[in-house]
C-alpha positions in Angstrom: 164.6 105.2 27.8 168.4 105.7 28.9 170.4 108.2 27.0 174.2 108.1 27.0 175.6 111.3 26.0 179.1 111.6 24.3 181.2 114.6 22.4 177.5 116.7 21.9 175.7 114.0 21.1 173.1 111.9 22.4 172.6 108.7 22.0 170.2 105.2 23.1 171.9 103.3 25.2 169.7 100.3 24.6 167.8 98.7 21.2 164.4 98.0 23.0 162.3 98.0 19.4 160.0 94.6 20.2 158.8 94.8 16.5 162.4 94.9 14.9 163.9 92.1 17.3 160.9 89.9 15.7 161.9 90.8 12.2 165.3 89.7 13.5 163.5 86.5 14.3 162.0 85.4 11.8 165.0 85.6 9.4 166.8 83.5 11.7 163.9 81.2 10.8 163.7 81.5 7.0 167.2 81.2 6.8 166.9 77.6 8.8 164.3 76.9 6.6 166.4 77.6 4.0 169.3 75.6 4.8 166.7 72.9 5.6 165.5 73.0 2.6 169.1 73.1 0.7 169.7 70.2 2.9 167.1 68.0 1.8 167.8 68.4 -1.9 171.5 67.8 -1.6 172.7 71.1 -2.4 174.1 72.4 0.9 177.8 71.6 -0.2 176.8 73.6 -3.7 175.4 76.7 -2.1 176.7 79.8 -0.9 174.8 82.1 1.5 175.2 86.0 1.7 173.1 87.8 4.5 173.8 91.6 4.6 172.0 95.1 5.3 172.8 98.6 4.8 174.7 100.4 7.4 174.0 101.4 11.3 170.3 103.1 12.3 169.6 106.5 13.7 171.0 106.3 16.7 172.2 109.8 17.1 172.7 113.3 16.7 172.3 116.8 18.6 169.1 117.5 17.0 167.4 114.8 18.5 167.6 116.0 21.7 167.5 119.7 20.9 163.9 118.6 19.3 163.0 116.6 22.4 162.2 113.8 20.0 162.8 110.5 20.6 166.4 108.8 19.2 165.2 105.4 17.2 167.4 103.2 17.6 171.0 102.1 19.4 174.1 101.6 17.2 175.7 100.6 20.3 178.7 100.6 21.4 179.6 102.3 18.1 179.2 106.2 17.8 176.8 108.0 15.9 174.5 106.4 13.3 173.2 107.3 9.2 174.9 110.1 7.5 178.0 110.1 9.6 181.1 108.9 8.7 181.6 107.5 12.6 181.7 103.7 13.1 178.2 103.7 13.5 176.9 104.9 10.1 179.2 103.5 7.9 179.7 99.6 9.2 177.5 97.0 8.0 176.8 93.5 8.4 178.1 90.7 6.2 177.5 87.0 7.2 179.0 84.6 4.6 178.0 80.7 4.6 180.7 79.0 2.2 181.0 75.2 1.7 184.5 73.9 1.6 185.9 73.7 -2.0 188.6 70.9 -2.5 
């Protein structure tokens, strides 16, 4: 794994979690199923859609590499992750699908 450190801290350079990029996946597919689905019954231009999650991952922290343990996760290119107050642990995602309203 490649480690990038910055002000103390270490942090992954890289999300390489296979199992989490297919999670990823397949809500990409149930939502296209979804708005299939929507579609079909005419209710696309009715329907709003809100994806979000909570805030950044582990990514971080001087512990982690005091321990020798392995960081989880890359919050990349923000800094630190959970339970900091750094861009990293306190953005989260918000994807917001809105008809046009006349």
């Amino acid at each position: 794994d490649a480690y990038v450190r910055d002000r103390g801290a270490v942090y992954k350079a890289a999300q390489d979690k296979p199992l989490y990029a297919g999670m990823l996946s397949s809500v990409d597919e149930s939502l296209g199923r979804l708005r299939r689905a929507l579609s079909a019954k005419n209710l696309s231009a009715r329907t709003t859609i809100v994806l979000t999650s909570d805030n950044g991952g582990l990514a971080s922290g001087k512990q982690h590499y005091a321990i020798k343990r392995r960081i989880p996760t890359s919050n990349a290119p923000y800094r630190h992750g959970k339970t900091w107050l750094y861009e990293g642990g306190i953005r989260g995602p918000l994807i917001v699908h809105a008809p046009d309203r006349e």
